[in-house]
C-alpha positions in Angstrom: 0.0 0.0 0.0 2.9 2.2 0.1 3.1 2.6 -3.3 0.2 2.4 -3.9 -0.2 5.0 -6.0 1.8 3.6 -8.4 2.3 0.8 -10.8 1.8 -2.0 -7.9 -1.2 -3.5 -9.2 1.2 -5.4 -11.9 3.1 -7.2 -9.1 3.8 -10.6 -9.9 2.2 -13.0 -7.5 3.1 -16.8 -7.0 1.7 -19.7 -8.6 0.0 -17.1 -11.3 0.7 -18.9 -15.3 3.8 -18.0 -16.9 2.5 -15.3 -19.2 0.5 -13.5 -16.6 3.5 -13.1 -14.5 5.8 -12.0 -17.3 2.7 -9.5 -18.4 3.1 -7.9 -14.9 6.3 -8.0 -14.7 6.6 -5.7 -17.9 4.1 -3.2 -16.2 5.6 -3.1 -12.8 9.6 -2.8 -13.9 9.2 -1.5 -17.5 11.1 -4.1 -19.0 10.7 -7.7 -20.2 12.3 -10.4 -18.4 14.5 -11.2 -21.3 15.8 -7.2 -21.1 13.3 -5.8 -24.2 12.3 -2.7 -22.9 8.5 -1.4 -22.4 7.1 2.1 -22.4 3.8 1.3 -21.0 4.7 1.3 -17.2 7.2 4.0 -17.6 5.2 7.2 -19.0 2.4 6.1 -16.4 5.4 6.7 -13.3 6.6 9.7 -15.5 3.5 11.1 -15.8 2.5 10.6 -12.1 6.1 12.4 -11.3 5.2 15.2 -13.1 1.6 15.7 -11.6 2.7 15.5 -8.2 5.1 17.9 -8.8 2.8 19.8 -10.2 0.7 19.5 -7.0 3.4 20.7 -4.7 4.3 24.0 -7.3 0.6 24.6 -7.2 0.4 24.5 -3.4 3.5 26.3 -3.0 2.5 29.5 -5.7 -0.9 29.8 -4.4 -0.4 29.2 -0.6 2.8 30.9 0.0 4.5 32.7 -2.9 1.3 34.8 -4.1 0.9 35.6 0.1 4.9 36.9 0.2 4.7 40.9 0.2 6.6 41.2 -3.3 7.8 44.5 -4.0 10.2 44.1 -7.0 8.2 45.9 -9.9 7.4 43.3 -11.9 4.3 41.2 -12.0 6.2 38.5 -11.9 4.2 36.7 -9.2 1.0 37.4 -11.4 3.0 35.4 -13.8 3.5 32.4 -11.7 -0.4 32.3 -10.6 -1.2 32.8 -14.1 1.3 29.9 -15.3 -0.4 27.3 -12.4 -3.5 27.9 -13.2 -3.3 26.6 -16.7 -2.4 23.6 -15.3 -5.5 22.9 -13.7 -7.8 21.0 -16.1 -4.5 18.6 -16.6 -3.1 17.9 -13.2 -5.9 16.1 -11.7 -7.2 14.8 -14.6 -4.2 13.3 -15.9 -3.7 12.0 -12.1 -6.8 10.4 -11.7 -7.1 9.2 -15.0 -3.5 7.0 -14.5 -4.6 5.8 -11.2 -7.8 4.6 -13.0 -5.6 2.3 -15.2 -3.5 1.4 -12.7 -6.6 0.3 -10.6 -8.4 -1.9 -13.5 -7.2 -5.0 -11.9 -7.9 -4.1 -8.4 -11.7 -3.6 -9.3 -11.9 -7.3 -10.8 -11.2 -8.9 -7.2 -13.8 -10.4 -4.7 -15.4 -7.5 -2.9 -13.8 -8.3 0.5 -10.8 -8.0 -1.1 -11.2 -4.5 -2.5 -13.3 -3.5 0.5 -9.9 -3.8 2.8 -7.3 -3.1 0.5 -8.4 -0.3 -1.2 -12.3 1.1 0.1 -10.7 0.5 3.6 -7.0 1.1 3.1 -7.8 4.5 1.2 -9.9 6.1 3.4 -7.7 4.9 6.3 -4.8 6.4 5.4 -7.1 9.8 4.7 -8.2 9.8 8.2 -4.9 9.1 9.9 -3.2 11.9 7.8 -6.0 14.4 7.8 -5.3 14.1 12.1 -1.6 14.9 11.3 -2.8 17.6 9.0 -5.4 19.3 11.7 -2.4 19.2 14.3 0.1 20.3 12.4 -1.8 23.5 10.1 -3.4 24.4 13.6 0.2 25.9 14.3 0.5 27.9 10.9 -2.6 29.7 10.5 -0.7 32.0 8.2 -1.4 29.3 5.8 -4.6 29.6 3.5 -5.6 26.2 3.4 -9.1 24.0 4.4 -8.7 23.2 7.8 -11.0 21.9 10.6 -10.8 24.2 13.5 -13.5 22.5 15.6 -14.7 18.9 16.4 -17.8 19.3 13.4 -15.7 21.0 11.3 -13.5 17.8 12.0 -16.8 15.7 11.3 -17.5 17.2 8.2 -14.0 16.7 7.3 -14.4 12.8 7.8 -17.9 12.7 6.1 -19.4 14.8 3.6 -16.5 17.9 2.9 -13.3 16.0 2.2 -9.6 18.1 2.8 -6.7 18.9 0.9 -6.2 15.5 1.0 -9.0 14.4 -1.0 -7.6 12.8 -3.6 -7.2 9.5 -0.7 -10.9 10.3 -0.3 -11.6 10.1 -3.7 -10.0 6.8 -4.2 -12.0 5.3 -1.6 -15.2 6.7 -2.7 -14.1 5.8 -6.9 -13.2 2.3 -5.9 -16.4 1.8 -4.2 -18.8 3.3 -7.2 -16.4 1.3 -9.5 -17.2 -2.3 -7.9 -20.4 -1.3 -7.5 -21.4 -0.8 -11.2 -19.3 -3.2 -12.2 -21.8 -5.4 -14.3 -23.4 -2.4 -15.8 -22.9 -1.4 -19.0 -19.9 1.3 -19.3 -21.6 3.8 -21.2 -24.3 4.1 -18.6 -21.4 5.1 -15.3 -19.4 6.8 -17.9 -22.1 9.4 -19.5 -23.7 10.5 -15.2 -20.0 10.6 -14.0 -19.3 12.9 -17.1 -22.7 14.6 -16.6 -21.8 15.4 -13.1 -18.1 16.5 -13.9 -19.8 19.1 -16.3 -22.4 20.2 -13.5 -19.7 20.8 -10.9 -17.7 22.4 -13.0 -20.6 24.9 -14.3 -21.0 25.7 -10.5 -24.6 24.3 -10.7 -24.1 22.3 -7.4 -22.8 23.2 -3.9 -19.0 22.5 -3.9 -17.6 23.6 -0.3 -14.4 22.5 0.2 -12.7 20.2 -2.0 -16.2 18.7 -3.0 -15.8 20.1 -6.7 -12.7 17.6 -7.6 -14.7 14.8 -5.9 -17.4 15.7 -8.6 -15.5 16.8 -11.4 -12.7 13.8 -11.4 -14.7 10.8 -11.0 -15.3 10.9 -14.6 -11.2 10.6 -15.4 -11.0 7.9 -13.0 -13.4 5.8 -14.6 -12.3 6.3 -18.4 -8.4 5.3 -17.0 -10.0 1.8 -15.6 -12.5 1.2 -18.2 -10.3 2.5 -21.4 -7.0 0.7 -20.0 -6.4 -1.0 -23.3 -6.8 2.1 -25.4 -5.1 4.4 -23.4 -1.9 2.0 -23.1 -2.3 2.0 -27.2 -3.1 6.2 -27.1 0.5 5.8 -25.7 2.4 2.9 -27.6 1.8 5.0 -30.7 2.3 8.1 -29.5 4.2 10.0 -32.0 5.8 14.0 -32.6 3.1 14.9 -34.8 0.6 13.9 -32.2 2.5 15.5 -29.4 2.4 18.8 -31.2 -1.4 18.3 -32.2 -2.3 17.7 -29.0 -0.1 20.6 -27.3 -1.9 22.9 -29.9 -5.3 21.8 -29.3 -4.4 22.2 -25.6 -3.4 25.5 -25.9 -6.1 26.5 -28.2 -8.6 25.1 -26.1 -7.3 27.1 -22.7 -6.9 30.5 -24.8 -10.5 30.3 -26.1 -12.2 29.4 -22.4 -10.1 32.2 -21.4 -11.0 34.8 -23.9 -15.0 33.7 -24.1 -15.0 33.8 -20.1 -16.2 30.1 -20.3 -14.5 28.6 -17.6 -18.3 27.7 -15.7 -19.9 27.1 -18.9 -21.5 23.4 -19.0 -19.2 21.1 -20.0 -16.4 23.4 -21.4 -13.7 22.5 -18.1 -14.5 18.7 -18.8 -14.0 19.1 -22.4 -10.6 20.8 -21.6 -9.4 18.6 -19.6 -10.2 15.5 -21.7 -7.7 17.5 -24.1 -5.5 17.9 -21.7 -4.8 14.4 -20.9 -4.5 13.3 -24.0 -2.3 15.6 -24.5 -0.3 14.9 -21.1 -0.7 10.7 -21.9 1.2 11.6 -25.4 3.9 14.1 -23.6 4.8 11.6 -21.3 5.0 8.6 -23.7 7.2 10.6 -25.6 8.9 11.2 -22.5 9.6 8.2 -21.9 11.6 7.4 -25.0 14.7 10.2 -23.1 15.4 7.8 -20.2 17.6 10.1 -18.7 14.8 12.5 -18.0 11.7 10.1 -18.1 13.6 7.6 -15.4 13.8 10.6 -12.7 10.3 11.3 -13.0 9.2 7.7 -13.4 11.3 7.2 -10.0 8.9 9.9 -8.3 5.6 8.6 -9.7 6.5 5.1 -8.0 6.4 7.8 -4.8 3.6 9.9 -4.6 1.8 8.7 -1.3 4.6 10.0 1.0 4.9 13.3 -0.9 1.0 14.3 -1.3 0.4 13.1 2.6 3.5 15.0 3.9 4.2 17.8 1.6 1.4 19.9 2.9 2.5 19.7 6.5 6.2 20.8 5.7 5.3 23.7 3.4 3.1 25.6 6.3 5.9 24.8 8.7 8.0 26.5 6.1 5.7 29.0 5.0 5.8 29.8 9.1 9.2 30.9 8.7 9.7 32.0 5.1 6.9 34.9 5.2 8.3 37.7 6.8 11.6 37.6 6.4 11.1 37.1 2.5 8.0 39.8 2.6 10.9 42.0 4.6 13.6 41.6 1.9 15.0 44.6 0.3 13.5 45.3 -3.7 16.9 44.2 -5.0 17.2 41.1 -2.9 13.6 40.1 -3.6 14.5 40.9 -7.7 16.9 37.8 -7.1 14.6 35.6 -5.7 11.7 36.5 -7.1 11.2 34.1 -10.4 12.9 31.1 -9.0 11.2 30.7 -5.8 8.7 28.8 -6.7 10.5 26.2 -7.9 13.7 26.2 -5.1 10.6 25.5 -2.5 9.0 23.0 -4.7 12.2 20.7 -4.5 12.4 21.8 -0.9 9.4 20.4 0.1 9.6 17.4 -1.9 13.2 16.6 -0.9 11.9 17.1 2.8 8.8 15.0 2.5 10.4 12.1 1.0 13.1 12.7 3.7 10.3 12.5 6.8 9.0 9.7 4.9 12.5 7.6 5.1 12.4 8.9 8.4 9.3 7.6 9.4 10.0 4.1 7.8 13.1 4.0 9.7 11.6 4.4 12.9 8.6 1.5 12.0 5.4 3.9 11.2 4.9 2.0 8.6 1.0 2.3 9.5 1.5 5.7 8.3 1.3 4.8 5.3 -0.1 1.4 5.0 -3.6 -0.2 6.6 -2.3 -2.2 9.3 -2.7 -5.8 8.1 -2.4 -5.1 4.5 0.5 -6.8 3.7 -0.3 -9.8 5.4 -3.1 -10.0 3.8 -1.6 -9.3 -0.1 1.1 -12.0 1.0 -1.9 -14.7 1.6 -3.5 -13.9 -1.2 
């Protein structure tokens, strides 16, 4: 469960046929067992790197660096705000979308097994972490951020209004609606969860908190575990024409919601992001083809628990101690500083998460980040 958002649903397990194992194998490692090389497993890891890092840049632009007091005469911090938010209809999307394929065989098993390992083990994890997260954000209110600063806002928290931490949440919740209409035909959970996507989106439901991604990404999640084989074909064939296609249509498609205002216009941010992972799916096969830039970000996608559970944590701690000083810098100073920020905090906090988290593992807390149990009970089965 510790990685398990990642490629671990391709694990090989004993006494499985030959071919079965070796088709894991493939998925899990990215290679064959006899050394051919496979794409398929890799651009998933890279593309999960690069959404989580995403994630954290977003966090750290919106929730620190836009609340420093710049004063360097450039809008560069407009700029940065500006960048992130064209981001939006891909980081999520694309996110949800891989762990959707990377859940397809997960959803197939007996209904106790699912119910533990991931219905259980997901919203587990989100209730032990979103306890950390009360504790530790209670002592940087400086930092704009959902929390729960009473015992219903706590309640709410576990029940109906999910955290920052949703996306845990979410999986629990996706994995459940997925086993349950599992004999139905796919056209009839695909076209509501799109239908709802659009609503949300349009603002034509109440979304407090982090209710609107609940709503709008249940869609991606269920296309990436029904559409497994044709994604993981979108990608084998992935080509440069395609990449620039896609990029363009990307691009078009953010310049024209932004020029006609249409950002809450029925289905327009669902229709975005659809193009923006396909074009993220064909950016990151094509990725994958420069190992020694696709293997880095592979290498974090293998990792995103620890670093979505921890990062917030570390960056109010940080933002604690970053925001006047930095708001108190002198104009020429702050000039320095000012465009890089962003991204020397981003590796920060993600060098420091996965630090806590080797930290953590160290001193045994492995139930930080696993149900307790759960790997007894993958080992039986």
């Amino acid at each position: 469960m510790i990685q398990e958002l990642s490629s671990t649903e391709f694990r090989p397990i004993d006494n499985e046929p030959d071919e079965r194992v070796r088709f894991r194998h493939r998925y899990r490692t990215g290679t064959s067992p006899a050394g051919g090389r496979s794409h398929r497993a890799e651009w998933a890891d890279a593309a999960k790197g690069g959404c989580i890092i995403l994630v954290v840049l977003w966090h750290v632009v919106v929730k620190d660096y836009l609340q420093i007091a710049w004063h360097v005469g450039v809008p560069v911090p407009g700029l940065w705000g500006t960048l992130g938010e064209q981001f939006l209809p891909l980081r999520m999307p694309l996110f949800f979308t891989i762990s959707g394929v990377f859940a397809a065989n997960a959803a197939q098993r007996p209904w106790r097994v699912v119910a533990r390992s991931r219905i259980a083990g997901f919203y587990y994890l989100y209730v032990v972490w979103l306890l950390i997260h009360t504790a530790i954000l209670a002592a940087a209110p400086e930092l704009p951020t959902d929390r729960a600063t009473s015992a219903l806002g706590l309640l709410e928290q576990l029940t109906i209004t999910p955290s920052n931490l949703w996306y845990l949440y979410a999986l629990a919740l996706y994995f459940t609606i997925a086993k349950a209409t599992r004999r139905l035909p796919r056209a009839l959970v695909l076209v509501p969860a799109a239908a709802l996507s659009a609503v949300a989106a349009a603002g034509l439901l109440d979304t407090p908190g982090n209710r609107a991604g609940l709503y709008q990404n249940l869609v991606f999640f269920l296309a990436g575990l029904y559409l497994r084989p044709q994604i993981q074909q979108w990608a084998t064939t992935a080509s440069r024409r395609r990449l620039v296609l896609t990029s363009g249509a990307y691009v078009l498609a953010l310049t024209a919601m932004a020029v006609a205002g249409a950002h809450q216009w029925f289905g327009v941010w669902t229709t975005v992001s659809v193009v923006a992972v396909a074009f993220g799916i064909t950016a990151a096969a094509r990725l994958a083809r420069w190992p020694a830039l696709s293997n880095p970000l592979a290498r974090l996608g293998r990792i995103t628990l620890p670093i979505y559970v921890i990062h917030m944590p570390v960056l109010a701690l940080l933002h604690r101690l970053l925001l006047i000083p930095v708001s108190g810098l002198d104009r020429p100073v702050q000039g320095l500083i000012v465009l890089g920020y962003p991204i020397l905090l981003t590796g920060l906090v993600i060098g420091l998460s996965l630090a806590i988290h080797r930290g953590l593992l160290a001193a045994h807390a492995r139930w930080l980040f696993a149900l307790p149990g759960s790997r007894r009970v993958e080992a039986a089965r």
